[in-house]
MARVEX-446537 format. One record per residue: residue number from 1; residue in one letter; x, y, z of N, C-alpha, C, CB in turn. Coordinates in pm, 1 decimal, padded with zeros to 6 digits, always signed. Glycine has a CB too. Layout:
BEGIN
NUM,A,X,Y,Z,X,Y,Z,X,Y,Z,X,Y,Z
...
***
This chain:
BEGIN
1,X,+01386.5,+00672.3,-00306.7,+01449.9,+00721.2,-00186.5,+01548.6,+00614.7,-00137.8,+01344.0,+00755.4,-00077.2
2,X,+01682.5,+00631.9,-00091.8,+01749.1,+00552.3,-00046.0,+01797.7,+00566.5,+00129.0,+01845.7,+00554.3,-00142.8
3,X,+01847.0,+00498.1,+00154.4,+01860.1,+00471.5,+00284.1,+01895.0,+00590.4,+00329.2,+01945.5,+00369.2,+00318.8
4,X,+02001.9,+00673.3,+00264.5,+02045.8,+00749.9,+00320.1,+01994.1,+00906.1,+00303.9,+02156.6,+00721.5,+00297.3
5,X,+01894.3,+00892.6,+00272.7,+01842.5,+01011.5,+00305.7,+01725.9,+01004.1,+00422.0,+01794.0,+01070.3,+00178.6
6,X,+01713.9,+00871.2,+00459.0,+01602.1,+00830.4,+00623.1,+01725.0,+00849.5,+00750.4,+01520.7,+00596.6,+00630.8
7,X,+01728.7,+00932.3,+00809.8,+01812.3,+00938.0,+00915.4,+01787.0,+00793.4,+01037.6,+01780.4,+01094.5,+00979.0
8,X,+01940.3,+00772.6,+01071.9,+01943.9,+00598.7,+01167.8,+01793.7,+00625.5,+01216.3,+02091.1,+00570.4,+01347.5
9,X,+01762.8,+00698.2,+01344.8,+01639.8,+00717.9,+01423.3,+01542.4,+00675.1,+01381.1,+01607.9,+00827.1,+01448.7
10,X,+01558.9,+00724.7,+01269.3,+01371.8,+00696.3,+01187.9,+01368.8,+00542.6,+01164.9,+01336.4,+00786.9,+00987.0
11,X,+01467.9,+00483.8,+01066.1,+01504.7,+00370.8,+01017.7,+01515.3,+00257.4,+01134.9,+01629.0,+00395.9,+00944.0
12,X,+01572.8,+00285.9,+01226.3,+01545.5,+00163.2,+01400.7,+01396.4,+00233.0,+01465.3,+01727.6,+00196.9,+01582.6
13,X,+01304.8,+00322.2,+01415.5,+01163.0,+00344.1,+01472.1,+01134.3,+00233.7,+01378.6,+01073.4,+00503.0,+01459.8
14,X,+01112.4,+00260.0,+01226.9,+01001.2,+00189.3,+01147.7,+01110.2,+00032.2,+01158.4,+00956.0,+00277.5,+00950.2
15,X,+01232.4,+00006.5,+01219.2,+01227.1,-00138.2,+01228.8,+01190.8,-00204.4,+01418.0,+01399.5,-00188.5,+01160.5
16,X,+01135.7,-00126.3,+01499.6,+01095.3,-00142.5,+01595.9,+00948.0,-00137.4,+01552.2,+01150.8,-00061.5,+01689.5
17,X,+00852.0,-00042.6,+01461.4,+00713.5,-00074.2,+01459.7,+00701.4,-00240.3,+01361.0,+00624.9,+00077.1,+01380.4
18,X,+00803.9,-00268.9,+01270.0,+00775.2,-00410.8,+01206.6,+00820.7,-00511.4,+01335.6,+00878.1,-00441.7,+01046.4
19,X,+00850.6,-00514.1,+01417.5,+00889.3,-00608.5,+01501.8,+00772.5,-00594.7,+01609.6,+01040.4,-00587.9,+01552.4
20,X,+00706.6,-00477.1,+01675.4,+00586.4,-00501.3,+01714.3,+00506.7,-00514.3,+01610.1,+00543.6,-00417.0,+01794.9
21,X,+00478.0,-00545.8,+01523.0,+00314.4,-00651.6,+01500.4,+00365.5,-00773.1,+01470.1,+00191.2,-00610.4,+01356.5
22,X,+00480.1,-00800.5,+01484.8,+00465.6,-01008.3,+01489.1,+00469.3,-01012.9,+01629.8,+00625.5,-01135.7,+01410.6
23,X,+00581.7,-00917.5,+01750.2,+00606.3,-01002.8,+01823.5,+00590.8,-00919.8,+01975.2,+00739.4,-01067.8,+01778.9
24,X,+00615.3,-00954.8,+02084.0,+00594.7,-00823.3,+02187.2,+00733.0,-00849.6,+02263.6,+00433.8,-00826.7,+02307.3
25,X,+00751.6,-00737.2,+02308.3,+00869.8,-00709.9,+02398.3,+00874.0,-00775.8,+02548.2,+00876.4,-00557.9,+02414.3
26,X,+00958.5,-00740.3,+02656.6,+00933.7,-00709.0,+02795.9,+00826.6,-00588.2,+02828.8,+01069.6,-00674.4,+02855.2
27,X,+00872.6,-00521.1,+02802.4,+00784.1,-00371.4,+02797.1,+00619.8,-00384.4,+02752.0,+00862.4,-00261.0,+02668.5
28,X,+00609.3,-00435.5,+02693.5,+00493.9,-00498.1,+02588.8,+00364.5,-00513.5,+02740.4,+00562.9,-00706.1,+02484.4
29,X,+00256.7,-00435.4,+02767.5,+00138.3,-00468.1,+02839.4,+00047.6,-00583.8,+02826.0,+00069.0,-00376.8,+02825.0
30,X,-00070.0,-00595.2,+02868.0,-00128.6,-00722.6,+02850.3,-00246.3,-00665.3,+02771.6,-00162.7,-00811.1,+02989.7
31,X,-00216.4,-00525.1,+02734.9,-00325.6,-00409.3,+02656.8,-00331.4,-00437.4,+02539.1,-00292.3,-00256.0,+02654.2
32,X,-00156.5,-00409.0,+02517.9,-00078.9,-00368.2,+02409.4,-00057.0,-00329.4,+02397.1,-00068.3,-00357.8,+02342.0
33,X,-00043.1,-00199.6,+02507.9,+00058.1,-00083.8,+02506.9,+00200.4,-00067.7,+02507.6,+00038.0,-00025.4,+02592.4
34,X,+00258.0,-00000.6,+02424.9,+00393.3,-00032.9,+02435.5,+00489.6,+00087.0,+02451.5,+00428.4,-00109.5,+02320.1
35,X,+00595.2,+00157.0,+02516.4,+00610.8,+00273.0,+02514.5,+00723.9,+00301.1,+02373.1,+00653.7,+00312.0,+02663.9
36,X,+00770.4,+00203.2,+02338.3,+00874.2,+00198.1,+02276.8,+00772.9,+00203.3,+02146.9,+00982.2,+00077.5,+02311.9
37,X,+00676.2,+00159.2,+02085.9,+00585.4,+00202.6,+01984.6,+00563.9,+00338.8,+02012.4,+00458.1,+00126.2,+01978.7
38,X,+00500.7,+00408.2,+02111.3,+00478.6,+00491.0,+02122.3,+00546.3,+00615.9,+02042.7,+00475.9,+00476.4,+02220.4
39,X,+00701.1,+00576.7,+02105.7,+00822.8,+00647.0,+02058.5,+00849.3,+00619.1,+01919.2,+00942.5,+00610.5,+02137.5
40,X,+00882.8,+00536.6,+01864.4,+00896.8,+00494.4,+01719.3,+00765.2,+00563.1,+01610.0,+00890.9,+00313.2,+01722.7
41,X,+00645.4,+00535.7,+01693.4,+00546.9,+00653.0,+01608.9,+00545.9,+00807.3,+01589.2,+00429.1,+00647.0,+01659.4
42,X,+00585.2,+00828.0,+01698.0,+00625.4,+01040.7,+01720.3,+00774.2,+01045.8,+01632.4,+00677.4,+01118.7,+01963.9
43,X,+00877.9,+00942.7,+01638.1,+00959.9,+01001.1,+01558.3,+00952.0,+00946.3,+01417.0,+01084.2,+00992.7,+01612.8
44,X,+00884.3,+00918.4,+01348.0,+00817.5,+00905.0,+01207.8,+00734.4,+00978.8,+01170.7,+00761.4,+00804.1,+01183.4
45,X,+00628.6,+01029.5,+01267.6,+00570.1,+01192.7,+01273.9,+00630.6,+01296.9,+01218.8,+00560.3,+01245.5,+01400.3
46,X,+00719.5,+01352.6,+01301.0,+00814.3,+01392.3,+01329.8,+00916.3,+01416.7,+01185.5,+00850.5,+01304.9,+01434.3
47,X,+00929.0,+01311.7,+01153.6,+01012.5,+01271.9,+01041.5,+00940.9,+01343.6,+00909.6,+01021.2,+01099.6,+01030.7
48,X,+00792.6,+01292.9,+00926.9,+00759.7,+01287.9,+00787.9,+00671.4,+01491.2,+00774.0,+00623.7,+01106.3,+00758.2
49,X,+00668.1,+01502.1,+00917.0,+00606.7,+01682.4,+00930.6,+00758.8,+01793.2,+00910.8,+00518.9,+01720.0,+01148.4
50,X,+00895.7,+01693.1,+00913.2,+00991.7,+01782.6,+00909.7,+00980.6,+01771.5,+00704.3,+01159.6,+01724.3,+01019.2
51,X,+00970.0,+01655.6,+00660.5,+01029.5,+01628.3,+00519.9,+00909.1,+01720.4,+00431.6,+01038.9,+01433.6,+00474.9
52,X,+00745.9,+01739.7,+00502.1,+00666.4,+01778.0,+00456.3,+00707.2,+01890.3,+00447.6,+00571.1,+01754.1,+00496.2
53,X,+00742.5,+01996.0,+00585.9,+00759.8,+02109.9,+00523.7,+00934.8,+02188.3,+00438.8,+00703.1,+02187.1,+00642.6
54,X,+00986.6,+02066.4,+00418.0,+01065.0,+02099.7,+00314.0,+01067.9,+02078.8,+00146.0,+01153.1,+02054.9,+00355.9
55,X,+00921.4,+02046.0,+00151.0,+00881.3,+02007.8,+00019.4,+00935.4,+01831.3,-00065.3,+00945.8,+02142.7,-00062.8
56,X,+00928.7,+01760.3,+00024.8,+00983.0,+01609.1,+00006.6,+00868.1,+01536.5,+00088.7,+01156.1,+01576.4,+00076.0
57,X,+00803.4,+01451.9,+00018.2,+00690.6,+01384.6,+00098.4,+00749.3,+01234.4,+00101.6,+00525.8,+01398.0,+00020.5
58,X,+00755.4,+01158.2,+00242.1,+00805.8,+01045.5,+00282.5,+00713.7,+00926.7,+00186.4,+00793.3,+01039.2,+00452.8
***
């Protein structure tokens, strides 16, 4: 698979989820909640339930 078949969105989600587990944001709780993970996880969801039902598994 090459880059260009991961649309930008997806590609700045999964490089926002590698940047939360080394490091934390402003946003970043004292939990670890983060909303911006939050978001970066639903649109990789998202991503991979659209590619599923077109017969392309991420």
């Amino acid at each position: 698979m090459t880059n260009r078949d991961v649309p930008l969105l997806v590609q700045q989600a999964a490089r926002c989820l590698d940047y939360h587990r080394r490091n934390t944001c402003w946003r970043c709780t004292d939990t670890g909640f983060c909303p911006m993970v939050v978001i970066a996880r639903s649109r990789i969801w998202a991503w991979r339930r659209y590619r599923a039902l077109n017969g392309r598994w991420l």
